[in-house]
mmCIF file as gemmi writes it, N, C-alpha and C atoms, coordinates in Angstrom:
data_model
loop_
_atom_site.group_PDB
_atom_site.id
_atom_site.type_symbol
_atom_site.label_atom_id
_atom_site.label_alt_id
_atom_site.label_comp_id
_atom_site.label_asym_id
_atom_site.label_entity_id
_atom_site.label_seq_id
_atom_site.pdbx_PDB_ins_code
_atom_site.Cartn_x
_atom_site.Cartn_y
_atom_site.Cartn_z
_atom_site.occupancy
_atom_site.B_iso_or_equiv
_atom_site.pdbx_formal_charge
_atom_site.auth_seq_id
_atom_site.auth_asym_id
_atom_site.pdbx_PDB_model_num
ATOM 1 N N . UNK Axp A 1 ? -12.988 5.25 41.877 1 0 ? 1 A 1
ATOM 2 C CA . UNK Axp A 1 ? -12.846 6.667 42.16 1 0 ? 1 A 1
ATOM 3 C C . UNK Axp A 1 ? -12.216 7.364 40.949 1 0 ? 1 A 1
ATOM 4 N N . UNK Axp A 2 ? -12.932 8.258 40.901 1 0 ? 2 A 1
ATOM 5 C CA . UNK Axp A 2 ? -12.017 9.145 39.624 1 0 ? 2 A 1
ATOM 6 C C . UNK Axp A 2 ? -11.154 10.39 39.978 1 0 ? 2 A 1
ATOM 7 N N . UNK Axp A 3 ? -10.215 10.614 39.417 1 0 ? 3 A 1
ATOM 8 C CA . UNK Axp A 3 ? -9.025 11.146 40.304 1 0 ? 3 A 1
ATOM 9 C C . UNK Axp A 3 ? -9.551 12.661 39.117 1 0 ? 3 A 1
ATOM 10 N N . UNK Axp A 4 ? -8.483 14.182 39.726 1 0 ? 4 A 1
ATOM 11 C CA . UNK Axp A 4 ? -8.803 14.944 39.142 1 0 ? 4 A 1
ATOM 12 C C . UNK Axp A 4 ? -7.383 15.618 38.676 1 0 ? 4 A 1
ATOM 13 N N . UNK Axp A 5 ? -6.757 14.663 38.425 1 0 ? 5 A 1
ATOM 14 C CA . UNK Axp A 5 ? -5.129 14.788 38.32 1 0 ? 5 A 1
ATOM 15 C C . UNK Axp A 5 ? -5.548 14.848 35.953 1 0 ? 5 A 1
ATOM 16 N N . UNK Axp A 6 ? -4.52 15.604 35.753 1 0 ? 6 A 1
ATOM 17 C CA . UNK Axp A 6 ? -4.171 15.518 34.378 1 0 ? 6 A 1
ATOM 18 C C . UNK Axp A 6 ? -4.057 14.469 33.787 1 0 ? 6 A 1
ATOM 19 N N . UNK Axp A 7 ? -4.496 14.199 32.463 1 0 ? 7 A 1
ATOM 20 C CA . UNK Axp A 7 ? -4.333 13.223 31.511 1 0 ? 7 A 1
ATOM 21 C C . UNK Axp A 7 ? -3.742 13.514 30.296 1 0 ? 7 A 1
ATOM 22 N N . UNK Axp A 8 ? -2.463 12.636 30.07 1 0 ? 8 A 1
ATOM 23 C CA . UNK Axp A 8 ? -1.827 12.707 28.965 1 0 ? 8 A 1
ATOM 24 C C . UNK Axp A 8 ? -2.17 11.462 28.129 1 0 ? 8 A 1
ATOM 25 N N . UNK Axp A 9 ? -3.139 11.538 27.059 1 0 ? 9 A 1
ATOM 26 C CA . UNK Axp A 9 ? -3.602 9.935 26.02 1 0 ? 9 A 1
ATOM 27 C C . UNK Axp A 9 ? -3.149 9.876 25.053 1 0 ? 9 A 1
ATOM 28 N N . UNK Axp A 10 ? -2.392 9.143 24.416 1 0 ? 10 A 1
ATOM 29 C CA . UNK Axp A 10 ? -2.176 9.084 23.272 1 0 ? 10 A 1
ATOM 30 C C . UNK Axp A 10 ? -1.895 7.4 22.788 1 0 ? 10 A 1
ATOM 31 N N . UNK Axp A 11 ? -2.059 7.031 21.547 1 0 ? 11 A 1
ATOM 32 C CA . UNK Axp A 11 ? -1.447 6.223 20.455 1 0 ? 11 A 1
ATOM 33 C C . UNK Axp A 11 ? -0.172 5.917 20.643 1 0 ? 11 A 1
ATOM 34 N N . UNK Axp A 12 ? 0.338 4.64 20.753 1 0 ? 12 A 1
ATOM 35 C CA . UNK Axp A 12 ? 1.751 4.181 20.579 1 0 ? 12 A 1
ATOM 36 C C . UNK Axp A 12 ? 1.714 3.227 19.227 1 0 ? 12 A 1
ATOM 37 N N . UNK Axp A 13 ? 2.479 3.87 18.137 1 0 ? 13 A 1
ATOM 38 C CA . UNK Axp A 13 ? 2.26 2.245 17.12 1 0 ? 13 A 1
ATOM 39 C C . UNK Axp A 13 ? 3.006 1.256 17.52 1 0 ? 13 A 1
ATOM 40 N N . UNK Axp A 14 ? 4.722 1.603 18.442 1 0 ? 14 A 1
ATOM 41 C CA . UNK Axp A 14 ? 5.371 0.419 19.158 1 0 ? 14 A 1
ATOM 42 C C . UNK Axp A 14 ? 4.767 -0.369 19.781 1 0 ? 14 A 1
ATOM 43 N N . UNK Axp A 15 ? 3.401 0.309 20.206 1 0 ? 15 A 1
ATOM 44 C CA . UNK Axp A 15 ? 2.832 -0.756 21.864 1 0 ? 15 A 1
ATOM 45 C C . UNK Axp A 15 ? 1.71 -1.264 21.047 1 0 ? 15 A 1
ATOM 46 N N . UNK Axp A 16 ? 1.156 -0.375 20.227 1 0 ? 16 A 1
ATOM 47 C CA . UNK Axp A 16 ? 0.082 -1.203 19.634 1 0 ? 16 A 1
ATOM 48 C C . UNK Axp A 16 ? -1.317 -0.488 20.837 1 0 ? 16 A 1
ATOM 49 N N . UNK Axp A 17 ? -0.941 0.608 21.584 1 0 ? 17 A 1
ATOM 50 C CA . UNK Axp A 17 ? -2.074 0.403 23.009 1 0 ? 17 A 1
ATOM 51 C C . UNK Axp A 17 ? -2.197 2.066 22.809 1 0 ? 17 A 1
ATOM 52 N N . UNK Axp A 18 ? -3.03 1.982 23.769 1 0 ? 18 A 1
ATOM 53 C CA . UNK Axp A 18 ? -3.129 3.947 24.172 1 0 ? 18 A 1
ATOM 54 C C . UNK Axp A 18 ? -2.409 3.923 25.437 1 0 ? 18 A 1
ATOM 55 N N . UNK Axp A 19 ? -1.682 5.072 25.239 1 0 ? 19 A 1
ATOM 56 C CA . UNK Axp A 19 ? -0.622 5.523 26.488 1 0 ? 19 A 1
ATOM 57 C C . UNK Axp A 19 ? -1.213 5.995 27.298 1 0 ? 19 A 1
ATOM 58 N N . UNK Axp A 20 ? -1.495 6.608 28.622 1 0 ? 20 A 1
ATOM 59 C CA . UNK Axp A 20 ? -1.84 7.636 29.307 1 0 ? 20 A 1
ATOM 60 C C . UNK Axp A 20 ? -0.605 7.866 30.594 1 0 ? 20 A 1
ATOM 61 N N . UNK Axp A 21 ? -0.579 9.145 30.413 1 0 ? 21 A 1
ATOM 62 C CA . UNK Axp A 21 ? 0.74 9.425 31.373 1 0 ? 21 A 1
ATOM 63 C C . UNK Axp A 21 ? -0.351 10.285 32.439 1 0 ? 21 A 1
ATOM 64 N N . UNK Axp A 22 ? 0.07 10.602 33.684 1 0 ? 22 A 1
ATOM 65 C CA . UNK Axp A 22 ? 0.043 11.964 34.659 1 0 ? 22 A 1
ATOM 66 C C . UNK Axp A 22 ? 0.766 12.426 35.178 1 0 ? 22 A 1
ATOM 67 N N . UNK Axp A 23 ? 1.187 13.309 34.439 1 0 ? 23 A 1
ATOM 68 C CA . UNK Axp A 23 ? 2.322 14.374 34.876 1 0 ? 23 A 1
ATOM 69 C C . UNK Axp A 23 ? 2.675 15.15 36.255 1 0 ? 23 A 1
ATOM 70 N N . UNK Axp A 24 ? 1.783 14.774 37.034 1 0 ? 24 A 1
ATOM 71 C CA . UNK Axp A 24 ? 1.645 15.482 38.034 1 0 ? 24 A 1
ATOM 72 C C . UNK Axp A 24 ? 1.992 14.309 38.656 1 0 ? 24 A 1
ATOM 73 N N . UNK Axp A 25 ? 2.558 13.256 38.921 1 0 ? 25 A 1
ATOM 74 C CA . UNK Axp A 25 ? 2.55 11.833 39.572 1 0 ? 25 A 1
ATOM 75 C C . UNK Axp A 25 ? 4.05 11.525 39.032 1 0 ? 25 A 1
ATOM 76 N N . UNK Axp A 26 ? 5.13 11.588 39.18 1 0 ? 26 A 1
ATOM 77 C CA . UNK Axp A 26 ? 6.436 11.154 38.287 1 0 ? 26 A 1
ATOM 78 C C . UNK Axp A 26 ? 6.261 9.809 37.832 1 0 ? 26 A 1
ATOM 79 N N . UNK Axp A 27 ? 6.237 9.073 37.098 1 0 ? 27 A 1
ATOM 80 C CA . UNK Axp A 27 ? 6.194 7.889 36.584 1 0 ? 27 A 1
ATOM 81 C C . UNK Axp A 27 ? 4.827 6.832 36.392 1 0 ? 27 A 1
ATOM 82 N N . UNK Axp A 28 ? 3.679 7.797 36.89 1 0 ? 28 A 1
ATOM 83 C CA . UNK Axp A 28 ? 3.054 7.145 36.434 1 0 ? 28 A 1
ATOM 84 C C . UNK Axp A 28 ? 2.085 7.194 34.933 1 0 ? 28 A 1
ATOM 85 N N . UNK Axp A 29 ? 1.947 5.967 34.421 1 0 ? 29 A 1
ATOM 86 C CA . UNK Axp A 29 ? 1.42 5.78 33.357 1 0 ? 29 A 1
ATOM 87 C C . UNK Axp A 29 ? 0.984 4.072 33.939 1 0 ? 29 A 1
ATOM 88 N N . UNK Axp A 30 ? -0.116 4.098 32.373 1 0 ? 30 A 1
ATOM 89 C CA . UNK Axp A 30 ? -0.805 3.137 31.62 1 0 ? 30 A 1
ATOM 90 C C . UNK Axp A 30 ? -1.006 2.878 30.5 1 0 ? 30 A 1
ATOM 91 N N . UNK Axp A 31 ? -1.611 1.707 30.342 1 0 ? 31 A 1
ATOM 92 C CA . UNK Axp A 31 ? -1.8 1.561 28.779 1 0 ? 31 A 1
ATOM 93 C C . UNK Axp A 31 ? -2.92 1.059 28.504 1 0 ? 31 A 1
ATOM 94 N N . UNK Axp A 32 ? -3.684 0.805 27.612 1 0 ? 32 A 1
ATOM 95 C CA . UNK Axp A 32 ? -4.979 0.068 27.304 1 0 ? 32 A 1
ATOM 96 C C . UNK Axp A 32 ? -5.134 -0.483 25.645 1 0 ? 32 A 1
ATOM 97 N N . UNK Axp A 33 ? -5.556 -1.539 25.362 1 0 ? 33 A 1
ATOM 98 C CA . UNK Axp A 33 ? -6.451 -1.22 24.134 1 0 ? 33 A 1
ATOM 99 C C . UNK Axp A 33 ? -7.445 -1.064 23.276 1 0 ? 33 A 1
ATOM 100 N N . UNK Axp A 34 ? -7.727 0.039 24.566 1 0 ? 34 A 1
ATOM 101 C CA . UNK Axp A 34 ? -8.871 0.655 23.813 1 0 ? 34 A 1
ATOM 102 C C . UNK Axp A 34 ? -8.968 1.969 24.937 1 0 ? 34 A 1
ATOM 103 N N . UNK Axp A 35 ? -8.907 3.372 24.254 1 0 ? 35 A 1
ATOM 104 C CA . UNK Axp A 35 ? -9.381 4.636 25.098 1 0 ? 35 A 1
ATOM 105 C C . UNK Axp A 35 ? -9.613 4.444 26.609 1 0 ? 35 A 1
ATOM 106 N N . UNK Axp A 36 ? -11.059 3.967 26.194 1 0 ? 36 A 1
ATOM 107 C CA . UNK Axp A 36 ? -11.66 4.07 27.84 1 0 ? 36 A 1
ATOM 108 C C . UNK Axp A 36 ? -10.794 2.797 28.577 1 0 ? 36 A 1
ATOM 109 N N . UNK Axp A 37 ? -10.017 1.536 28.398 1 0 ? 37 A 1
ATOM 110 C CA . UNK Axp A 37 ? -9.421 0.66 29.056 1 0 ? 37 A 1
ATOM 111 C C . UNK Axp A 37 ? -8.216 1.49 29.15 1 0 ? 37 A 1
ATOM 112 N N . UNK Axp A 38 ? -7.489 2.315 28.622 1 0 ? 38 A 1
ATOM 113 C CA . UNK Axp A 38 ? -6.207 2.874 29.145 1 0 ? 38 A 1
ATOM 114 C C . UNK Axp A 38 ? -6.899 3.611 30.03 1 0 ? 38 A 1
ATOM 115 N N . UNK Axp A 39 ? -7.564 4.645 30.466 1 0 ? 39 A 1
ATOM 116 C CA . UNK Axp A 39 ? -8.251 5.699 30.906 1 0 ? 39 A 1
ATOM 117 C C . UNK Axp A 39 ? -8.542 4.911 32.405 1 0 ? 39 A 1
ATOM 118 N N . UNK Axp A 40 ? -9.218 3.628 32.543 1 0 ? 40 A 1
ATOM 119 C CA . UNK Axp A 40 ? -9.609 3.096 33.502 1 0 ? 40 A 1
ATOM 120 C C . UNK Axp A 40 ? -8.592 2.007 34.214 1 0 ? 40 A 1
ATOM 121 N N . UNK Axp A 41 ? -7.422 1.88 33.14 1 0 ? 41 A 1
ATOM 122 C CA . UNK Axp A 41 ? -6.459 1.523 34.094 1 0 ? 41 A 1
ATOM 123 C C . UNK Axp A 41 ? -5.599 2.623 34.392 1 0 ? 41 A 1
ATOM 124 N N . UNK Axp A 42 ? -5.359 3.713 34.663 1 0 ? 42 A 1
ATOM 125 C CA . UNK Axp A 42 ? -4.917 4.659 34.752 1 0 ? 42 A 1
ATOM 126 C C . UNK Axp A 42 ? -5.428 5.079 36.124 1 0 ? 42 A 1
ATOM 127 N N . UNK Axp A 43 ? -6.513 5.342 36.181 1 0 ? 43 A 1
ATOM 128 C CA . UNK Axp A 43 ? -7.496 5.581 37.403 1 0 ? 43 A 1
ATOM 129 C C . UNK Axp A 43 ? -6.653 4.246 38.924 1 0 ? 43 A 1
ATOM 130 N N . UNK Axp A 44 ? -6.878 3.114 38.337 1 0 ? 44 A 1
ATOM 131 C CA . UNK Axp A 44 ? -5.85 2.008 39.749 1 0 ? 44 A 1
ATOM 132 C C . UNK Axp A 44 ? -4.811 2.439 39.389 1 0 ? 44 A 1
ATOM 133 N N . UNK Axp A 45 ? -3.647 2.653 38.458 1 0 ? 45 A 1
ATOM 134 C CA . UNK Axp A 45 ? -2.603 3.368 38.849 1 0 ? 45 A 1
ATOM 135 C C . UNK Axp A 45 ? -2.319 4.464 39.673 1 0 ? 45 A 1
ATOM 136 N N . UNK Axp A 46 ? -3.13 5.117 39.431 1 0 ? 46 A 1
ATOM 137 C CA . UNK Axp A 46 ? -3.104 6.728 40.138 1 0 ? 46 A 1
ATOM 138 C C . UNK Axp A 46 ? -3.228 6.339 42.036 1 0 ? 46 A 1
ATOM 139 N N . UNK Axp A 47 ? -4.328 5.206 42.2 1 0 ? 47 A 1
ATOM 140 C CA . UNK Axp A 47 ? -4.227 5.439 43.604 1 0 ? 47 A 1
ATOM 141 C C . UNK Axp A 47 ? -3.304 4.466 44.063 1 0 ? 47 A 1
ATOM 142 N N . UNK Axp A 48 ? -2.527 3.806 43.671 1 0 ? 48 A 1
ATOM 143 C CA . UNK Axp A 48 ? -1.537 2.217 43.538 1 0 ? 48 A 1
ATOM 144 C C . UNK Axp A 48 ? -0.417 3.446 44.131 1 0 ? 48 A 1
ATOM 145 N N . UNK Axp A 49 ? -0.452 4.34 42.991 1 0 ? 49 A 1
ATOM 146 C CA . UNK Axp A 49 ? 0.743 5.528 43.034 1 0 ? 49 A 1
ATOM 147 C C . UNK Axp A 49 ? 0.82 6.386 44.376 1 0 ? 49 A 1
ATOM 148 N N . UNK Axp A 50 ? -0.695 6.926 44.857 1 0 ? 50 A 1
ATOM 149 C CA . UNK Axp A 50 ? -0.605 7.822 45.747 1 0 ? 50 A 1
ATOM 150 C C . UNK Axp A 50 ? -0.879 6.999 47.174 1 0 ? 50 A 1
ATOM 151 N N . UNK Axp A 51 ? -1.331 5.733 47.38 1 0 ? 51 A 1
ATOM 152 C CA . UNK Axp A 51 ? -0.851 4.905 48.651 1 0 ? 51 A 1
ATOM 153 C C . UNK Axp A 51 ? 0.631 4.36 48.896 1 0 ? 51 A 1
ATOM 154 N N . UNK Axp A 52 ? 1.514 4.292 47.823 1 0 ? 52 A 1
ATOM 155 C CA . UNK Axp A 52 ? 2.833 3.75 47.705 1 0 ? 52 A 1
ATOM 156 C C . UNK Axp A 52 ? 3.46 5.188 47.896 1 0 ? 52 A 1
ATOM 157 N N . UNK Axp A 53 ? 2.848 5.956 47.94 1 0 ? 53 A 1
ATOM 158 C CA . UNK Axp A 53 ? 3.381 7.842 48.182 1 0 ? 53 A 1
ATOM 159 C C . UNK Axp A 53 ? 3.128 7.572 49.791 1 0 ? 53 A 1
ATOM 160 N N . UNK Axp A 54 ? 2.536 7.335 50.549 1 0 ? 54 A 1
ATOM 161 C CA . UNK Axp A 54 ? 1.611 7.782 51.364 1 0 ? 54 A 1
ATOM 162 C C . UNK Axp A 54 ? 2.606 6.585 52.637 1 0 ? 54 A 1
ATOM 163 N N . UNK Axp A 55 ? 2.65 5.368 52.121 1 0 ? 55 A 1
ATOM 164 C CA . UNK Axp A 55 ? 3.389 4.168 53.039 1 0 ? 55 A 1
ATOM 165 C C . UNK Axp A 55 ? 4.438 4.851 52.752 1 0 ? 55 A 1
ATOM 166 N N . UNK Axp A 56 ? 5.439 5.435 52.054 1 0 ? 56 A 1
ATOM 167 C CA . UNK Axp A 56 ? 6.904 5.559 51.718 1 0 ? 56 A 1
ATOM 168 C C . UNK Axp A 56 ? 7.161 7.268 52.269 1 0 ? 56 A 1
ATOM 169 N N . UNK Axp A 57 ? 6.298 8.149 52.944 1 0 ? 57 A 1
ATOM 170 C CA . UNK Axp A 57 ? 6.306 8.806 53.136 1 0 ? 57 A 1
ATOM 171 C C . UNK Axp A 57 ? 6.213 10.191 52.37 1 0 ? 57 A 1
ATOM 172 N N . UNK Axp A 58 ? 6.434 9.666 51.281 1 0 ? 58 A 1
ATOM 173 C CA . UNK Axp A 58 ? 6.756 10.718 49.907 1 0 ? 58 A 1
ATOM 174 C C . UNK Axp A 58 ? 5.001 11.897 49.912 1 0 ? 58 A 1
ATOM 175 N N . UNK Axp A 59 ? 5.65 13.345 49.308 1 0 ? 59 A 1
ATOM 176 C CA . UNK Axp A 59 ? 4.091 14.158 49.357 1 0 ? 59 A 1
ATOM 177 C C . UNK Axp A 59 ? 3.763 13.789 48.188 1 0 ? 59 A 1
ATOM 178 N N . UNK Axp A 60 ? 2.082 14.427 48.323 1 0 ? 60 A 1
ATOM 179 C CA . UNK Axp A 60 ? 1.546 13.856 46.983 1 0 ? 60 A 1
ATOM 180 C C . UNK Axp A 60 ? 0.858 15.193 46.837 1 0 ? 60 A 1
ATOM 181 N N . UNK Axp A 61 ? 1.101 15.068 45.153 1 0 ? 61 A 1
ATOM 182 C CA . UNK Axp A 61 ? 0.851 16.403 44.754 1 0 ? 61 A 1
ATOM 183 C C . UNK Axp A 61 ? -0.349 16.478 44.921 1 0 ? 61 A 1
ATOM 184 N N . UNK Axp A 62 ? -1.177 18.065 45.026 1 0 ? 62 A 1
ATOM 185 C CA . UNK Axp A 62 ? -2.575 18.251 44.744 1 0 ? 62 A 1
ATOM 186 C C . UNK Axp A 62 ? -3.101 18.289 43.163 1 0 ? 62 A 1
ATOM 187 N N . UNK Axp A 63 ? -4.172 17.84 42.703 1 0 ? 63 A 1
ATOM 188 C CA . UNK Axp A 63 ? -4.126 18.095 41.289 1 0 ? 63 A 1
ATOM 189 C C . UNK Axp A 63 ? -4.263 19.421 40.767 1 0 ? 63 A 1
ATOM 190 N N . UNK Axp A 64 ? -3.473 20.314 39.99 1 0 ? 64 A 1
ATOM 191 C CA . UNK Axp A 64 ? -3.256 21.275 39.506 1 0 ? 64 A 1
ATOM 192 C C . UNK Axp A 64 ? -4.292 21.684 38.597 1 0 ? 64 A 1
ATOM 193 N N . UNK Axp A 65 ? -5.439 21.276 37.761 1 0 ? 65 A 1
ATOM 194 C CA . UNK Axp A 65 ? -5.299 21.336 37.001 1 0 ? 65 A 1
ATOM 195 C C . UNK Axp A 65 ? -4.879 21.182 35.622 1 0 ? 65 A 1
ATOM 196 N N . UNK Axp A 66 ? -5.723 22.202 34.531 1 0 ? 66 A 1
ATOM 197 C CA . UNK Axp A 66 ? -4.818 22.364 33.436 1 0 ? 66 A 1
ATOM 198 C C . UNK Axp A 66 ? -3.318 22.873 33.668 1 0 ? 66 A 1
ATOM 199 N N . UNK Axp A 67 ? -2.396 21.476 32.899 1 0 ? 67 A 1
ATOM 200 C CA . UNK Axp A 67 ? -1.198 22.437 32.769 1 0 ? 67 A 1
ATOM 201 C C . UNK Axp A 67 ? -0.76 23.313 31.604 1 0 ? 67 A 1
ATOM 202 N N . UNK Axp A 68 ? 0.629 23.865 31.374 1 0 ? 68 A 1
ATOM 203 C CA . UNK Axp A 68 ? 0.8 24.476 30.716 1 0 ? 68 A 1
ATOM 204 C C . UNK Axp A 68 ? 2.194 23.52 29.735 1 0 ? 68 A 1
ATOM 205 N N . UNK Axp A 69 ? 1.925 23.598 28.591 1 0 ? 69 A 1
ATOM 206 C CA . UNK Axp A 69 ? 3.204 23.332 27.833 1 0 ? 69 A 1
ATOM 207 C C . UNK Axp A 69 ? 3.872 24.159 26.937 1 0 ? 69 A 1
ATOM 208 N N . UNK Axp A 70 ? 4.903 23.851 26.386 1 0 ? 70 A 1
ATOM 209 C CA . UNK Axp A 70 ? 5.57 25.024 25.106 1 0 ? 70 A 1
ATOM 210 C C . UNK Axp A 70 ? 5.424 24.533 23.97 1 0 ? 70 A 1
């Protein structure tokens, strides 16, 4: 399933991997190495994230969209 939540990708030279954060999710991230393998482990994070929301009672955000930064 592909989620419609924000993607944050980037380069780590510490990790050696591509990062991907979603900001709209507090803590979740992934990593890959390679683009589309961070991107597609990101995707089982996201719903790992919003069933462990869902058993624990916690809300889960709707996806916003583009966000905004400074």
């Amino acid at each position: 399933m592909q989620s419609r939540y924000e993607l944050i990708i980037y380069w780590s030279d510490d990790d050696q991997c591509f990062i991907v954060e979603v900001p709209e999710l507090q803590g979740c991230m992934a990593d890959g190495s390679t683009y589309r393998e961070a991107v597609k482990n990101v995707e089982v994070i996201i719903q790992e994230w919003i069933e462990t929301a869902r058993q624990l009672g916690r809300p889960i955000p709707e996806p916003a969209g583009k966000l905004m930064y400074a």
